[in-house]
HTML snippet that shows the backbone in 3Dmol.js (N, CA, C, O; Angstrom):
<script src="https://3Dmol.org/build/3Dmol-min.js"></script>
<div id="view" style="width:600px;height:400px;position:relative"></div>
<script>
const pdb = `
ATOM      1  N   UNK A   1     -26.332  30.061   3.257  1.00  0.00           N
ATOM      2  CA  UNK A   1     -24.916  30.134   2.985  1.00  0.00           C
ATOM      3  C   UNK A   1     -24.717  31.152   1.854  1.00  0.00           C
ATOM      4  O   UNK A   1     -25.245  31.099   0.743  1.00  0.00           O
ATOM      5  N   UNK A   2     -23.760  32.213   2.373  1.00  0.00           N
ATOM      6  CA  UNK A   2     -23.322  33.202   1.336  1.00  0.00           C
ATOM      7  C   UNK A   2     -23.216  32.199  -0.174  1.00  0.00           C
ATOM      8  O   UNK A   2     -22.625  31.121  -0.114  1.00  0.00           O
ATOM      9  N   UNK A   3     -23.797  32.642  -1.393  1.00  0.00           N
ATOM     10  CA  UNK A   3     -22.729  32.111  -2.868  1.00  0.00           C
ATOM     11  C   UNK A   3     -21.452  32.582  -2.470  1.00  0.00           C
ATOM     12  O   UNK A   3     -21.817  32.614  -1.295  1.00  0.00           O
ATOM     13  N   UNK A   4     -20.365  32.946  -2.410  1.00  0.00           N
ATOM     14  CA  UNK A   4     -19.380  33.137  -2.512  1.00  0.00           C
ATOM     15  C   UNK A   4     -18.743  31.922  -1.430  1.00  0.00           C
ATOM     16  O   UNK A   4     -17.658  31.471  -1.795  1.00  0.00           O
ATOM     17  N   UNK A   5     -19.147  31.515  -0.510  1.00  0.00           N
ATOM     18  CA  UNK A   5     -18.861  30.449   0.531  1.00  0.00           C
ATOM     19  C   UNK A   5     -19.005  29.141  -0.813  1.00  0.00           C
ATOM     20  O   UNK A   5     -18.008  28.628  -1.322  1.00  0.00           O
ATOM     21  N   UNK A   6     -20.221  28.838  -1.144  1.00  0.00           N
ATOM     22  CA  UNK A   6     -20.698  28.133  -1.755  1.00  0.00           C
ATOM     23  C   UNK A   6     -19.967  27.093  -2.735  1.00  0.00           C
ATOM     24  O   UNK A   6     -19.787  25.889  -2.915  1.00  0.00           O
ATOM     25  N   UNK A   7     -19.600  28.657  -3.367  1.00  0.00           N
ATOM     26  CA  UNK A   7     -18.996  28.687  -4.660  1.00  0.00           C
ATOM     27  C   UNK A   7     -17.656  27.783  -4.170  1.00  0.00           C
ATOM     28  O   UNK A   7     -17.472  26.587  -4.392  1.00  0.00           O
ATOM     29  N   UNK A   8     -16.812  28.673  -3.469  1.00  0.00           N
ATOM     30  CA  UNK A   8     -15.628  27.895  -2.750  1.00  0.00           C
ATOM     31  C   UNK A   8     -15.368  26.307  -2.616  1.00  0.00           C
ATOM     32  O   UNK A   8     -14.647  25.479  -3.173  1.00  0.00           O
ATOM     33  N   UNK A   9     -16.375  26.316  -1.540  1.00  0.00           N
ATOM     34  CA  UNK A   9     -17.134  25.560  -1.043  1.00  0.00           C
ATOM     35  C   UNK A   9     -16.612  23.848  -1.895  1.00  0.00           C
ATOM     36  O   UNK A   9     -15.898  22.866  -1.692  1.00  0.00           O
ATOM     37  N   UNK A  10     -17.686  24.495  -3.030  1.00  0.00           N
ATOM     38  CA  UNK A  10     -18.035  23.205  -4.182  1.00  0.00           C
ATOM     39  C   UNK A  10     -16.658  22.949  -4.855  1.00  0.00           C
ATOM     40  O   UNK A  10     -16.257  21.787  -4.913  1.00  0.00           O
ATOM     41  N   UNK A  11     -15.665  24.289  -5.533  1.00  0.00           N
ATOM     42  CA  UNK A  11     -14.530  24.258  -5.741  1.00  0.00           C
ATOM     43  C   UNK A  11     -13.562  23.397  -5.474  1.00  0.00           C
ATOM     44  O   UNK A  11     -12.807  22.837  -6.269  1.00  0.00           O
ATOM     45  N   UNK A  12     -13.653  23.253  -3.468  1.00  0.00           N
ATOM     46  CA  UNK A  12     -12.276  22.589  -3.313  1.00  0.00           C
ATOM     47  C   UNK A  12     -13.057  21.362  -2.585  1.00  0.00           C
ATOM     48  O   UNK A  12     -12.343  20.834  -1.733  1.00  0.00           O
ATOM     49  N   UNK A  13     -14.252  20.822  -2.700  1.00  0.00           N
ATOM     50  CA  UNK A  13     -14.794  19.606  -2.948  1.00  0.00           C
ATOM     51  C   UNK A  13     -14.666  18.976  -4.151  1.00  0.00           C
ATOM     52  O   UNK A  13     -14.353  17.789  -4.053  1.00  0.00           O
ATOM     53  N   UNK A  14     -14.812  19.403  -5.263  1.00  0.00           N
ATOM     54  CA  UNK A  14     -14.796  18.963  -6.633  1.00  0.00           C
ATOM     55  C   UNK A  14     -13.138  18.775  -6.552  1.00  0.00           C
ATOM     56  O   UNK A  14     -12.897  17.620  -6.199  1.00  0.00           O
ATOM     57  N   UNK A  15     -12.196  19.377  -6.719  1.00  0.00           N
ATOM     58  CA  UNK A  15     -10.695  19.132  -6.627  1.00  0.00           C
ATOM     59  C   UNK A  15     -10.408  17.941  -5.957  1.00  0.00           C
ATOM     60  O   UNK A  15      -9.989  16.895  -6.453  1.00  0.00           O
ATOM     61  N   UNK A  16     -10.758  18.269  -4.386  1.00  0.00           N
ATOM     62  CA  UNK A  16     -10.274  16.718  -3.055  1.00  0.00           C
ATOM     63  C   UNK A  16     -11.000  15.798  -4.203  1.00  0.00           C
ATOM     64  O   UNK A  16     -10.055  15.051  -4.453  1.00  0.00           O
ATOM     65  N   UNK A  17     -11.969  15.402  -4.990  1.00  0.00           N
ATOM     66  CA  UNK A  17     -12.755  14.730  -5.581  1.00  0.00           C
ATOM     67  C   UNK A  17     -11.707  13.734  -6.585  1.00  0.00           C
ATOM     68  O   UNK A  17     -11.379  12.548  -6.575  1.00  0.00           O
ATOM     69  N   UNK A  18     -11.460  14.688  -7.266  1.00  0.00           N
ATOM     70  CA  UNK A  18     -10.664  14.337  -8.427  1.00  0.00           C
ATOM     71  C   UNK A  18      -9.360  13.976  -7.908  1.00  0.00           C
ATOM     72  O   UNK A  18      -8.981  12.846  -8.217  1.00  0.00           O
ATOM     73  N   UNK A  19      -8.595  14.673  -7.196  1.00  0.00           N
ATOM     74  CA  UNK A  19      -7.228  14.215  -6.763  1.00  0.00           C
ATOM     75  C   UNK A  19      -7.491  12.488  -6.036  1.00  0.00           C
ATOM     76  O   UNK A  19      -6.899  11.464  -6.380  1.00  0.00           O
ATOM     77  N   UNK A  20      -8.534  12.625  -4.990  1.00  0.00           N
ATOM     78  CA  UNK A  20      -8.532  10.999  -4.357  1.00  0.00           C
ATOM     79  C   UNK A  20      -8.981   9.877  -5.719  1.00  0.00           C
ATOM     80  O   UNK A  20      -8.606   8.713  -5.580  1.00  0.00           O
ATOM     81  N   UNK A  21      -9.747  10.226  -6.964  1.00  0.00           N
ATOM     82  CA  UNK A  21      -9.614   9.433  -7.615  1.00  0.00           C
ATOM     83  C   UNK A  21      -8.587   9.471  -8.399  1.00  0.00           C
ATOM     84  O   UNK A  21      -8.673   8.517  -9.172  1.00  0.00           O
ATOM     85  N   UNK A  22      -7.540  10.163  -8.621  1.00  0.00           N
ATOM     86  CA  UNK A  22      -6.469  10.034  -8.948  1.00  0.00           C
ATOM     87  C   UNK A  22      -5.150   9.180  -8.024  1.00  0.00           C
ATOM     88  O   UNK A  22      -4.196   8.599  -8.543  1.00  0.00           O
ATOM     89  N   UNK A  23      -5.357   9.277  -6.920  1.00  0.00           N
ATOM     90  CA  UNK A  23      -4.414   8.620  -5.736  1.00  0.00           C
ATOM     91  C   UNK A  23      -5.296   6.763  -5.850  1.00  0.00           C
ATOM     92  O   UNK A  23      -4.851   5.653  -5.558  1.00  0.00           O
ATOM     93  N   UNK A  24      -6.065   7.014  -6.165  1.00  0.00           N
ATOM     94  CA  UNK A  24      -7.317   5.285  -6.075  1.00  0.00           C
ATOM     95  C   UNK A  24      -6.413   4.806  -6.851  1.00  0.00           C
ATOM     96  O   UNK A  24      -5.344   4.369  -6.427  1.00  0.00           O
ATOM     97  N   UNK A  25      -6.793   4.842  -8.253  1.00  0.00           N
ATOM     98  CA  UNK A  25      -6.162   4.642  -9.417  1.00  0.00           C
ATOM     99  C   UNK A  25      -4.580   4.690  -9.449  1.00  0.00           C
ATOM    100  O   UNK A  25      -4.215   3.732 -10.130  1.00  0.00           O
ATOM    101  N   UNK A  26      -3.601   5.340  -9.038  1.00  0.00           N
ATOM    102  CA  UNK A  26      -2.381   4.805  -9.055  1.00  0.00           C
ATOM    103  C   UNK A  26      -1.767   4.102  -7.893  1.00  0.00           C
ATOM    104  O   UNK A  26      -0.582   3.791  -7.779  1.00  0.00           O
ATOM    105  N   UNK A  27      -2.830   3.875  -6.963  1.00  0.00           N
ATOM    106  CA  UNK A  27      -2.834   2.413  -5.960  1.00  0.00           C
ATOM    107  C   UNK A  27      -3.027   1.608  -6.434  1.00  0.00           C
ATOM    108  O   UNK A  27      -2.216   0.696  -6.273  1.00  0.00           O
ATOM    109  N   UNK A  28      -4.035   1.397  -7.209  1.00  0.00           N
ATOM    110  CA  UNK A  28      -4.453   0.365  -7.845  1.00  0.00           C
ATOM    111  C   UNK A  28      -3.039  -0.109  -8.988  1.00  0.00           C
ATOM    112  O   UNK A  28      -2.664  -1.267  -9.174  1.00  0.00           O
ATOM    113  N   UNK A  29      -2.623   0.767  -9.439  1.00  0.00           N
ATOM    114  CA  UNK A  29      -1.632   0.227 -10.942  1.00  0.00           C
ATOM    115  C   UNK A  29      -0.594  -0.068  -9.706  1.00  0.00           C
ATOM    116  O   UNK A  29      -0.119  -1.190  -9.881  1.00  0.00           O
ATOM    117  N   UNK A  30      -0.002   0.630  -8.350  1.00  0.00           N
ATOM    118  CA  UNK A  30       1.022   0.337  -7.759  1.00  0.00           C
ATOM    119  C   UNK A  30       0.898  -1.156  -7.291  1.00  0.00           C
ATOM    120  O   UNK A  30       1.706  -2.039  -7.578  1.00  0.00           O
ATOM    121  N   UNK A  31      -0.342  -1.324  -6.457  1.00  0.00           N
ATOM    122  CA  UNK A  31      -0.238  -2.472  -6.042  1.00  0.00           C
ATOM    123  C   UNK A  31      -0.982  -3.954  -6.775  1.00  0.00           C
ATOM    124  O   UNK A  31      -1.346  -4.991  -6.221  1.00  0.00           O
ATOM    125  N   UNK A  32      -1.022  -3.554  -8.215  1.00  0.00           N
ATOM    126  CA  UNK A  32      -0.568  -4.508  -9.375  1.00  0.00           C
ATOM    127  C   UNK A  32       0.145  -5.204  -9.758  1.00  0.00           C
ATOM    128  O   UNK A  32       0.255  -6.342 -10.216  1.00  0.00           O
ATOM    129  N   UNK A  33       1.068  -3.712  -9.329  1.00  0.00           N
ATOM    130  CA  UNK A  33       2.612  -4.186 -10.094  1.00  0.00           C
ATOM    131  C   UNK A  33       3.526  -5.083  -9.289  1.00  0.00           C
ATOM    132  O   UNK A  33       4.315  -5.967  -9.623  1.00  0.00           O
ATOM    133  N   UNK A  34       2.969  -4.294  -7.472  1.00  0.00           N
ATOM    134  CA  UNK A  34       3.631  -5.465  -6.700  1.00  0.00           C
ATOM    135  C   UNK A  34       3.159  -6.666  -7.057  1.00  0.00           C
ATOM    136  O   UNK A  34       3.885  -7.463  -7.650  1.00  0.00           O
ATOM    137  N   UNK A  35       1.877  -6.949  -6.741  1.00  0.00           N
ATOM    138  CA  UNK A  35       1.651  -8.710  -6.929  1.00  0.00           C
ATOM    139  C   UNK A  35       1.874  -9.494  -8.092  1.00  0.00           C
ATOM    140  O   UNK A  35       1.725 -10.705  -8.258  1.00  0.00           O
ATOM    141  N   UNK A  36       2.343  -8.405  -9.045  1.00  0.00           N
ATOM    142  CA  UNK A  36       2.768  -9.412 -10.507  1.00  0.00           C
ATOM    143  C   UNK A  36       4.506  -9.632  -9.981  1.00  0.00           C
ATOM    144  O   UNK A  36       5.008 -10.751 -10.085  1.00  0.00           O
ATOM    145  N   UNK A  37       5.268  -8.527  -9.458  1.00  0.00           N
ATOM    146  CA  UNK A  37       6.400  -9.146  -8.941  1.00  0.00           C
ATOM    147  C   UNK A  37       6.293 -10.008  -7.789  1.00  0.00           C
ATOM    148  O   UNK A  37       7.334 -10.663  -7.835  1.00  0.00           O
ATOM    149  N   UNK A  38       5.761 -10.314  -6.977  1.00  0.00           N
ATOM    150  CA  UNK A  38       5.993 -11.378  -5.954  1.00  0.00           C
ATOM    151  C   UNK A  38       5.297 -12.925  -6.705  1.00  0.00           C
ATOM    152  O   UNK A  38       5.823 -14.012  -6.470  1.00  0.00           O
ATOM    153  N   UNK A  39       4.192 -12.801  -7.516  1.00  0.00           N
ATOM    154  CA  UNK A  39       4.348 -14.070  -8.229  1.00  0.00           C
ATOM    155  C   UNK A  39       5.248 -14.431  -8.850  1.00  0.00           C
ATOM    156  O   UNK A  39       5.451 -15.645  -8.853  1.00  0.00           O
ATOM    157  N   UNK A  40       6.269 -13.441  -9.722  1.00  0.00           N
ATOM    158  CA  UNK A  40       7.799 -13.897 -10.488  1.00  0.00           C
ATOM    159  C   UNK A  40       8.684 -14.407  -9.090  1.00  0.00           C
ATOM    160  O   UNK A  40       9.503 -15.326  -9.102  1.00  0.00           O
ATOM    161  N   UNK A  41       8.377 -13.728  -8.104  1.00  0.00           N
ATOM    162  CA  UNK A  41       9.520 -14.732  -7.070  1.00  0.00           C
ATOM    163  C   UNK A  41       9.199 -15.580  -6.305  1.00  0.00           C
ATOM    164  O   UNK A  41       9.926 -16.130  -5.478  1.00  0.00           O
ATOM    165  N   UNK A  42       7.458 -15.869  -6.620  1.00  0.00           N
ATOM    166  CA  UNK A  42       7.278 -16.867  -5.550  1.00  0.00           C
ATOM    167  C   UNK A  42       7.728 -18.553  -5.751  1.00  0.00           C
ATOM    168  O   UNK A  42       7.966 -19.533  -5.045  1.00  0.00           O
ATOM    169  N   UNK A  43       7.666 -18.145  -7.328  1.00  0.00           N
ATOM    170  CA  UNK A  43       8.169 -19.961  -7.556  1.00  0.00           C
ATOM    171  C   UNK A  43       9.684 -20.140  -7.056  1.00  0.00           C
ATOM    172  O   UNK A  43      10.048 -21.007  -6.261  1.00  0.00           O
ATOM    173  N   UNK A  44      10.600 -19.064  -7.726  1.00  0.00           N
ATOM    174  CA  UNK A  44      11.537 -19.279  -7.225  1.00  0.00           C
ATOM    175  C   UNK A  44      12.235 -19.296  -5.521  1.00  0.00           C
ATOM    176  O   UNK A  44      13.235 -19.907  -5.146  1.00  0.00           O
ATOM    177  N   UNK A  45      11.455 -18.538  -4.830  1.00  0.00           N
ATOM    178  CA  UNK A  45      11.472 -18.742  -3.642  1.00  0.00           C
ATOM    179  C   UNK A  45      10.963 -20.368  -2.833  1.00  0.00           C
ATOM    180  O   UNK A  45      11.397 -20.816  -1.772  1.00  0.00           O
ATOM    181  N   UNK A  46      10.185 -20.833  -3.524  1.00  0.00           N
ATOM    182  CA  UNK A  46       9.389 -21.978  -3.105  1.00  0.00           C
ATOM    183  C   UNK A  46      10.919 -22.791  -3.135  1.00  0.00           C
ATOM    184  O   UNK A  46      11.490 -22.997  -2.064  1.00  0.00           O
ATOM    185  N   UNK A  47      11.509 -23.216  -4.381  1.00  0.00           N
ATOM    186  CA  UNK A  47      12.110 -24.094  -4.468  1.00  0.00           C
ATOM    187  C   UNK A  47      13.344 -23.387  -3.898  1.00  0.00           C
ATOM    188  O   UNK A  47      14.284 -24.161  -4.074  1.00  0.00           O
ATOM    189  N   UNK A  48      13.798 -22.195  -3.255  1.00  0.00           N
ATOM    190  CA  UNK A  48      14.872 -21.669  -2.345  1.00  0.00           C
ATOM    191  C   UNK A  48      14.500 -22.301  -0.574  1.00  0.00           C
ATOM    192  O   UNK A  48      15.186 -22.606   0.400  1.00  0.00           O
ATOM    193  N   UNK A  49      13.244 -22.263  -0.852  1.00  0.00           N
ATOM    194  CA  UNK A  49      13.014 -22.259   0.613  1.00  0.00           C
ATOM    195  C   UNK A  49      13.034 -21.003   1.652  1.00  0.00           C
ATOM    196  O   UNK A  49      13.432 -20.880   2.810  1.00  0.00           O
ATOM    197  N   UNK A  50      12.412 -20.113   0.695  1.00  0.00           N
ATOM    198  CA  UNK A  50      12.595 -18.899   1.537  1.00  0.00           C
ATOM    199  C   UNK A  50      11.230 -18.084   1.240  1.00  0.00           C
ATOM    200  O   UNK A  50      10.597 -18.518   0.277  1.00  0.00           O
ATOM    201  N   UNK A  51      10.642 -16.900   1.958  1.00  0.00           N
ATOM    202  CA  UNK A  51       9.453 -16.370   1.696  1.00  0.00           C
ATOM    203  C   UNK A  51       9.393 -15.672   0.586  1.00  0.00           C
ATOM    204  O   UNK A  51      10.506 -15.169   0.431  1.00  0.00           O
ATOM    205  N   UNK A  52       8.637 -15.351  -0.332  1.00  0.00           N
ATOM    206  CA  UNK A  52       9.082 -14.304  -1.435  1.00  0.00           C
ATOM    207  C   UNK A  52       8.902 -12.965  -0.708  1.00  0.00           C
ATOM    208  O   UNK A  52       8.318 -12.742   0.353  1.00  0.00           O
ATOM    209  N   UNK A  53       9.556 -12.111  -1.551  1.00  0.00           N
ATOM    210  CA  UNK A  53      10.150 -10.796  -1.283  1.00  0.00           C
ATOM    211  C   UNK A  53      10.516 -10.186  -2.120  1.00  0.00           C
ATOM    212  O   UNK A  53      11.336 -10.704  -2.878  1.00  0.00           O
ATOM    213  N   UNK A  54      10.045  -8.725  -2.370  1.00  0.00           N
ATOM    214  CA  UNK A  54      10.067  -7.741  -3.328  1.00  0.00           C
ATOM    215  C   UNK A  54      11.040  -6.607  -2.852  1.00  0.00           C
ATOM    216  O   UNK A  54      10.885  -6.201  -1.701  1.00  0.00           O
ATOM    217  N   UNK A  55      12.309  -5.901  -3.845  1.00  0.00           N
ATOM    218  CA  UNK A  55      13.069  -5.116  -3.218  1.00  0.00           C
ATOM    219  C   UNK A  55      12.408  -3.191  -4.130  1.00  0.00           C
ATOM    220  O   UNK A  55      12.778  -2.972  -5.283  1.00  0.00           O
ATOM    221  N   UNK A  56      12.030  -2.739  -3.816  1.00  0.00           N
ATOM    222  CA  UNK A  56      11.367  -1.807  -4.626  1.00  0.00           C
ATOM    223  C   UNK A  56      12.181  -0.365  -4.273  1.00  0.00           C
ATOM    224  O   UNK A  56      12.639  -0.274  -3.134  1.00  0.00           O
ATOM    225  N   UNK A  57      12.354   0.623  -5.089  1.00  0.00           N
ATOM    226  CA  UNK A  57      13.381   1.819  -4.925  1.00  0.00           C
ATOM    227  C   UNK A  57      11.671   3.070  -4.900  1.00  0.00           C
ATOM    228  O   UNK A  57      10.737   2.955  -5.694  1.00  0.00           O
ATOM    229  N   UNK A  58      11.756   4.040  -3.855  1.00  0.00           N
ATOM    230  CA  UNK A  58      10.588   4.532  -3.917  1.00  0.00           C
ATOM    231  C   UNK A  58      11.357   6.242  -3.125  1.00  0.00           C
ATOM    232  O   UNK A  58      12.112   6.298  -2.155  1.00  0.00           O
ATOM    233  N   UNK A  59      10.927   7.194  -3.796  1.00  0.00           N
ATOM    234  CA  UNK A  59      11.499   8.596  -3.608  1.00  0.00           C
ATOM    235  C   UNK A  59      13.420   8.452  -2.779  1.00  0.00           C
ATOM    236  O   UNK A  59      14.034   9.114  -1.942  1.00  0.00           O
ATOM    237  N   UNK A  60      13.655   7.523  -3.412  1.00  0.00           N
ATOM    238  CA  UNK A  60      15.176   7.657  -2.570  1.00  0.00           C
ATOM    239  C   UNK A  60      15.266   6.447  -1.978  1.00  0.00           C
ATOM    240  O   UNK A  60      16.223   5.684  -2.108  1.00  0.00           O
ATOM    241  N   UNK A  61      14.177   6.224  -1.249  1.00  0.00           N
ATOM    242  CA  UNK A  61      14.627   4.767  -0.029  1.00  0.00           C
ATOM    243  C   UNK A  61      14.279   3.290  -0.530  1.00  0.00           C
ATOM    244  O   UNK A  61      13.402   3.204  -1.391  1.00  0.00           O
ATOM    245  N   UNK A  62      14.747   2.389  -0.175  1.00  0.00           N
ATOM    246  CA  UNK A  62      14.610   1.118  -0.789  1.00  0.00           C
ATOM    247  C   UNK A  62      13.838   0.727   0.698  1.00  0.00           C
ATOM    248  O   UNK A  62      13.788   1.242   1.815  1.00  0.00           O
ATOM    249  N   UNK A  63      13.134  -0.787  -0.121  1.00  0.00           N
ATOM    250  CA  UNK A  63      11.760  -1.237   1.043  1.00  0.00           C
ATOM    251  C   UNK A  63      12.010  -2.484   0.245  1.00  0.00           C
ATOM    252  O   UNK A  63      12.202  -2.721  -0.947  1.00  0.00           O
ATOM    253  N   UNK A  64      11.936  -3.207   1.370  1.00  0.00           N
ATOM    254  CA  UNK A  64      11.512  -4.956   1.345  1.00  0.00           C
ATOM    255  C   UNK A  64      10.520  -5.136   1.496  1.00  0.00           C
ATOM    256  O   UNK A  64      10.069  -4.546   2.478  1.00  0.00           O
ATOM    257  N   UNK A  65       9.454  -6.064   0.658  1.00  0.00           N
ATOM    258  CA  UNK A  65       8.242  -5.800   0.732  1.00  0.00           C
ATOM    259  C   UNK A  65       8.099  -7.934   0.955  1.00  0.00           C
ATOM    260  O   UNK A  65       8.148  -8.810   0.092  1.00  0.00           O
ATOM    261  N   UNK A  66       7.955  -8.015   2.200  1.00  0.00           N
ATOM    262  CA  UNK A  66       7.547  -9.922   2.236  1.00  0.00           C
ATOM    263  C   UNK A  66       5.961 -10.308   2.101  1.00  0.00           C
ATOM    264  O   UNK A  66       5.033  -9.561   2.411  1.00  0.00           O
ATOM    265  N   UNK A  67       5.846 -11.639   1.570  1.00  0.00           N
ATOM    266  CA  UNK A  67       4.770 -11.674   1.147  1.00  0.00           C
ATOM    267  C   UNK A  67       4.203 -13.046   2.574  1.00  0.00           C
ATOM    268  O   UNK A  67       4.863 -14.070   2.751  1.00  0.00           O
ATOM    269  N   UNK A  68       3.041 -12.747   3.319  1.00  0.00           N
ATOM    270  CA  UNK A  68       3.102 -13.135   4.990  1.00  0.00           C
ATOM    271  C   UNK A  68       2.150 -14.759   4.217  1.00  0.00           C
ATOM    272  O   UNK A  68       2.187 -14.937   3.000  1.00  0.00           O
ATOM    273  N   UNK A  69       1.592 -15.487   4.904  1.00  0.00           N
ATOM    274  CA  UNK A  69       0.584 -16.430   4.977  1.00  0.00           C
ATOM    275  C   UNK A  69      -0.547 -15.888   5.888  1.00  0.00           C
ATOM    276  O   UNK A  69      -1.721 -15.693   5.574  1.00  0.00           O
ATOM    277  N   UNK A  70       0.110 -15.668   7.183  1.00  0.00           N
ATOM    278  CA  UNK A  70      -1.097 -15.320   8.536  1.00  0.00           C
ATOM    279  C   UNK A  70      -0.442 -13.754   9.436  1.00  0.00           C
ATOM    280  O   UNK A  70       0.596 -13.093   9.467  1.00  0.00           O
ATOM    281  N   UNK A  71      -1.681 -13.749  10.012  1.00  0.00           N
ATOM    282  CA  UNK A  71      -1.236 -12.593  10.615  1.00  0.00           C
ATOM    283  C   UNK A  71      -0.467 -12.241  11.835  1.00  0.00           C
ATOM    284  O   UNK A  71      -0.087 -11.145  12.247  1.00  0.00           O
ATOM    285  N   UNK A  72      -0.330 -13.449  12.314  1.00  0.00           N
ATOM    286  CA  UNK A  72       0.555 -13.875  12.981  1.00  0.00           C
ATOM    287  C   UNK A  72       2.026 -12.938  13.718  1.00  0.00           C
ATOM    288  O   UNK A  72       2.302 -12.736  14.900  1.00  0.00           O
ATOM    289  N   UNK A  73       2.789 -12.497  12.366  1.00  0.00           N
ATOM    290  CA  UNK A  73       3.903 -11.833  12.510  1.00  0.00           C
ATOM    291  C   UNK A  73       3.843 -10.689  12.708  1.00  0.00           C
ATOM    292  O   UNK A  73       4.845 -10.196  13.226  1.00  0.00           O
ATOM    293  N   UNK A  74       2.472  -9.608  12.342  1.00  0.00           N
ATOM    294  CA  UNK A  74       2.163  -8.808  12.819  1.00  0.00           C
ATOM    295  C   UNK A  74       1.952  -8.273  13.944  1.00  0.00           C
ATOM    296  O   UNK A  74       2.324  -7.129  14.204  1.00  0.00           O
ATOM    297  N   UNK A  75       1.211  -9.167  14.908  1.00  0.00           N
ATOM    298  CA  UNK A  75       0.506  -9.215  15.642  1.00  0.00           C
ATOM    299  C   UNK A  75       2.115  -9.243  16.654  1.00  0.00           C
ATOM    300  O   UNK A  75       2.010  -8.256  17.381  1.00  0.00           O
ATOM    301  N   UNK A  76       3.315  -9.859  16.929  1.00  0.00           N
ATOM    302  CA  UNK A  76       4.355 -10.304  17.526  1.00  0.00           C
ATOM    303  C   UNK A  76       5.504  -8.924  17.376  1.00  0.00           C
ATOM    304  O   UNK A  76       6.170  -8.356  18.241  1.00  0.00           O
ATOM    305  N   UNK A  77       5.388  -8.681  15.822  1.00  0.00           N
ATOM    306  CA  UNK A  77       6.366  -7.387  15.376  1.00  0.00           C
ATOM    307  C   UNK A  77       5.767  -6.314  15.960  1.00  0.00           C
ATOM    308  O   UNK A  77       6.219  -5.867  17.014  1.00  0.00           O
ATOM    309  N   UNK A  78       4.604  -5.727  15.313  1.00  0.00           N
ATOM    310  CA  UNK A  78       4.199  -4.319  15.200  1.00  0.00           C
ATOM    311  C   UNK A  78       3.470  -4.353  16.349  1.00  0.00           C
ATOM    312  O   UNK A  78       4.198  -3.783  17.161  1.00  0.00           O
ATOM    313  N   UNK A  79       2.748  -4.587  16.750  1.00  0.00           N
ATOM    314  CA  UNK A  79       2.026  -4.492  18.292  1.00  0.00           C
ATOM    315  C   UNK A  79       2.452  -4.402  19.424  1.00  0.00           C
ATOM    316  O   UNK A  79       2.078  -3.643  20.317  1.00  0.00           O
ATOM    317  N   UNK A  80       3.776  -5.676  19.440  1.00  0.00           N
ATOM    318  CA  UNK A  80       4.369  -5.951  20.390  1.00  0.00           C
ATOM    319  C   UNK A  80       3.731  -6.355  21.983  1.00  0.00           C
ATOM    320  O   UNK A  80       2.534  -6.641  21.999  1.00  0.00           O
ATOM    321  N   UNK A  81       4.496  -6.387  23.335  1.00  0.00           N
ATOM    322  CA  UNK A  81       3.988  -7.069  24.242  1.00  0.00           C
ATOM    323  C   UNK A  81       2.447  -6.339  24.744  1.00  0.00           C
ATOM    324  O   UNK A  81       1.715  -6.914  25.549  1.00  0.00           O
ATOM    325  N   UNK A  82       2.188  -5.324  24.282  1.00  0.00           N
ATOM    326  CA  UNK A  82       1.375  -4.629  24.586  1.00  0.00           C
ATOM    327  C   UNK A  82      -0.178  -5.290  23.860  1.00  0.00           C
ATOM    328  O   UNK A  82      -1.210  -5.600  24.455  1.00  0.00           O
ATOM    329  N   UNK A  83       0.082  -5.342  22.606  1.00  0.00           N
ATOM    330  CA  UNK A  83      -1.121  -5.947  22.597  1.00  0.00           C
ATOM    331  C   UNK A  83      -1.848  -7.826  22.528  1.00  0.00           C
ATOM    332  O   UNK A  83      -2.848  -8.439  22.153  1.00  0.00           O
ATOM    333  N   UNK A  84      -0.603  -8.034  23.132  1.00  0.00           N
ATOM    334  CA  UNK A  84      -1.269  -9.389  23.782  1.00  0.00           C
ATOM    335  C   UNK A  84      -2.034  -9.673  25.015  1.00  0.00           C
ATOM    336  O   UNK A  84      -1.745  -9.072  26.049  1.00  0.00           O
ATOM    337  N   UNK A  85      -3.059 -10.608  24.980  1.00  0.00           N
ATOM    338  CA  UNK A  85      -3.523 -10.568  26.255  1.00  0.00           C
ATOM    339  C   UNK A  85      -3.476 -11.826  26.900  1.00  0.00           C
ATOM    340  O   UNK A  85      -3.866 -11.940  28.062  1.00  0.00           O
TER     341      UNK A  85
END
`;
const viewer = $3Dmol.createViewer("view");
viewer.addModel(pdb, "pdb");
viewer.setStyle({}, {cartoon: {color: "spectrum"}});
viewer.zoomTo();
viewer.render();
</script>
């Protein structure tokens, strides 16, 4: 392999490197922060009688974020008739 390939090469390996541990790490603080908010609503949800649920504001759009037991609802929502057998 030419050095000049090499060189490159190692360049924008070392970068992808550093950026994915940079994206790790503010997954990690993001989805922190969710589960410290869905424990503040889970008590109160308990005694509502309703599932807890997080309302979060993210580049513009707002997202409901529910907190499931089983996988159940997945499997019925997102799959749909297709992947039942």
């Amino acid at each position: 392999m030419p050095p000049a390939v090499s060189e490159w090469s190692n360049l924008i390996l070392r970068w992808m490197h550093v950026l994915a541990g940079i994206f790790w790490i503010g997954q990690t603080y993001y989805f922190t922060k969710l589960e410290g908010r869905m424990a503040l609503d889970e008590e109160a949800a308990r005694t509502a009688g309703r599932t807890p649920q997080v309302w979060m504001v993210h580049s513009g759009s707002f997202s409901v974020v529910d907190k499931q037991t089983s996988p159940n609802c997945y499997r019925r929502h997102c799959i749909g008739s297709a992947g039942r057998r």
